[in-house]
C-alpha positions in Angstrom: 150.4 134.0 68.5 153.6 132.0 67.5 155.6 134.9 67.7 154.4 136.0 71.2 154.8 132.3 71.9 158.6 132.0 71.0 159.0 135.7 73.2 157.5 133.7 76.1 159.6 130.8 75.5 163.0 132.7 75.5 162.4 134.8 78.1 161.4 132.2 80.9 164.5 129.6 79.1 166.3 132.9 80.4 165.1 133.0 83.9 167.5 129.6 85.1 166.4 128.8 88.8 163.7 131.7 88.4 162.4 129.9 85.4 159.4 128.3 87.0 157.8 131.4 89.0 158.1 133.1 85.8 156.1 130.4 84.1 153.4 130.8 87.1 153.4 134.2 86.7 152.6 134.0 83.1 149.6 132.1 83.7 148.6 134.8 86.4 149.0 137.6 83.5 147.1 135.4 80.9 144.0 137.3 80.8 145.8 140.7 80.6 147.3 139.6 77.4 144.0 137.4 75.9 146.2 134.6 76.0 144.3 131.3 76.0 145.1 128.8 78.8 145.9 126.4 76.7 148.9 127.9 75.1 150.7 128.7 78.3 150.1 124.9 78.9 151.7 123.3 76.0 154.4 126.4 76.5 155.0 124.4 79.7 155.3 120.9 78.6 157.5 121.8 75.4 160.3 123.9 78.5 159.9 121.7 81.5 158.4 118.3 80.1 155.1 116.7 81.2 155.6 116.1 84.5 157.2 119.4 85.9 154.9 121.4 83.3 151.5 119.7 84.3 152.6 120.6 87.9 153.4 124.7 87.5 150.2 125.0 85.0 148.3 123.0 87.4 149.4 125.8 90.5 149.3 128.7 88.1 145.9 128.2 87.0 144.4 127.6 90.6 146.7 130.4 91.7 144.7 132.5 88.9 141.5 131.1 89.7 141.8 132.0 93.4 142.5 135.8 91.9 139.5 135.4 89.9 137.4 134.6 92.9 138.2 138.1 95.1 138.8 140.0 91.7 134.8 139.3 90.2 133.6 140.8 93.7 135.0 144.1 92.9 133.5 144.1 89.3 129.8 144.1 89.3 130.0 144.7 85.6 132.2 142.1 84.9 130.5 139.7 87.0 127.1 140.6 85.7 128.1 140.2 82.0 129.7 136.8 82.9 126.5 135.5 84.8 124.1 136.9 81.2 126.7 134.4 79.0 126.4 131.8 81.6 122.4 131.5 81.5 122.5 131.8 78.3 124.1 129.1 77.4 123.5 126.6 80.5 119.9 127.6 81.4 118.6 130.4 84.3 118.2 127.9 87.2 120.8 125.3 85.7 124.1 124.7 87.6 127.3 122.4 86.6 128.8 119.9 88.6 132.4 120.3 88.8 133.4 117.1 86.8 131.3 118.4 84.1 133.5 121.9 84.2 136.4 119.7 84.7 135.6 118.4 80.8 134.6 121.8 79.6 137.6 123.5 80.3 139.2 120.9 77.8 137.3 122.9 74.8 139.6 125.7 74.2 137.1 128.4 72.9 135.0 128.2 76.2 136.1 131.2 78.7 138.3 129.9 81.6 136.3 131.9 84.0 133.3 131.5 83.1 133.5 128.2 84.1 135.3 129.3 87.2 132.3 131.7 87.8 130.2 128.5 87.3 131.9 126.6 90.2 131.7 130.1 92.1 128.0 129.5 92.2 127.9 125.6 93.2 130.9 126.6 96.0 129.8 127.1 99.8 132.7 129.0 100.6 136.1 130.1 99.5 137.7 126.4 100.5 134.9 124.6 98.8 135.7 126.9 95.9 139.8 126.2 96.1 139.1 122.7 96.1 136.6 122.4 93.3 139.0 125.0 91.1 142.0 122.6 91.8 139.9 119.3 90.7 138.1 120.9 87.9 141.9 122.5 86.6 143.9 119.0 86.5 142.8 117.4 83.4 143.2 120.7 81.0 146.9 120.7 82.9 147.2 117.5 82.3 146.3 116.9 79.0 147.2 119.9 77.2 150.8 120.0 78.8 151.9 116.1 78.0 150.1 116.0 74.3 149.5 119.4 73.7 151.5 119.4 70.7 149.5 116.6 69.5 146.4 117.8 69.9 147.2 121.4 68.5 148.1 118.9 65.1 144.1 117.6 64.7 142.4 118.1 61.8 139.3 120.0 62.7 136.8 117.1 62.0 138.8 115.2 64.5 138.4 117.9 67.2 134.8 118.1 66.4 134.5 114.7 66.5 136.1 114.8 69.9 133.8 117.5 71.6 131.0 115.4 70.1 131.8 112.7 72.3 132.0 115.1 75.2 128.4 115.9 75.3 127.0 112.2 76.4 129.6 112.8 79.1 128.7 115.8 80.5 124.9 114.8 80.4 126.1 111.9 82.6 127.3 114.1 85.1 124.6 116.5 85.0 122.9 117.4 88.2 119.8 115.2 88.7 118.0 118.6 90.7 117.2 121.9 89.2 117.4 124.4 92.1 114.9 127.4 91.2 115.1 130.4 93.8 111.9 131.1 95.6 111.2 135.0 94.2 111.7 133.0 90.6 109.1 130.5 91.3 106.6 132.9 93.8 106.5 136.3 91.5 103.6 137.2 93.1 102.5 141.0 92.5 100.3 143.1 94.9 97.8 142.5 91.6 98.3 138.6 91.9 97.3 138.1 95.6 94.4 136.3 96.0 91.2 138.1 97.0 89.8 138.1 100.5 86.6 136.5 100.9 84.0 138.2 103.1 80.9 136.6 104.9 78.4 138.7 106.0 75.3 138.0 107.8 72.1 137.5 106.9 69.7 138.3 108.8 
């Protein structure tokens, strides 16, 4: 990983004027190279400083979640495999609110899109899902660009420490409702149907 980091690092201090689209672009090839999101962030902060950095991580990781969102439609597979992790870990009829995703994309071993799939579900349409994906994207730009370096330097207790006091935070921000679809909560079988009464005459 250093190595491929120092590779990235000369060839986009190569690139002059074309130095941030390459950085961008990076970010768009991330998951083709299994690089974690949070190394092409603190990539950015230690070339262009926290400011400029946060911003082209910030567009690059939209940009790449807007990919994601027109990409997972032409892979069933994908998307299917995706969903099975998801209500595994969050519950079946359990959905995020996109503050709490905001937080979870801070935890570095948690897949970037399967959280983006998460705010695919809670999205009414592909504005709704921009919007959401640019909120839910500014903290991990933010905070992993400006003390990236710091952070990478925690002992592990510390970081556990730390995503301990993430989980009375994101059960703050849960979602109050549980929204169960009707063929989940109906699974009535042509065996389950209630019987028909008959009255007959007597007489």
């Amino acid at each position: 990983m250093e190595m491929l980091g120092n590779h990235l690092m000369a060839i986009i201090e190569t690139g002059g004027l074309f130095a941030p689209i390459l950085f961008i672009s990076f970010h768009l090839l991330r998951p083709l190279f299994f690089l974690p999101v949070v190394f092409i962030c603190i990539t950015g902060g230690v070339l262009f400083g926290a400011l400029a950095g946060t911003l082209y991580s910030l567009i690059g990781i939209t940009l790449s979640s807007i990919i994601f969102y027109f990409v997972i439609r032409w892979m069933p597979r994908t998307s299917n495999k995706l969903l099975f992790v998801k209500q595994k870990i969050v519950g079946k009829n359990r959905e995020l609110t996109t503050p709490q995703i905001a937080l979870l994309r801070l935890v570095p071993f948690i897949h970037f899109h399967l959280l983006s799939l998460c705010l695919l579900e809670i999205s009414a349409s592909f504005k709704d899902y921009t919007k959401s994906s640019l909120i839910s994207n500014i903290p991990i730009a933010f905070v992993y660009t400006s003390v990236g370096g710091w952070i990478s330097n925690l002992t592990p207790i510390t970081v556990f420490l730390f995503l301990l006091l993430l989980l009375p935070v994101l059960y703050l921000l849960r979602r109050k409702e549980i929204n169960i679809k009707w063929q989940d909560f109906f699974q009535v079988s042509a065996e389950q149907k209630p019987k028909r009464f008959e009255v007959r005459k007597v007489g």
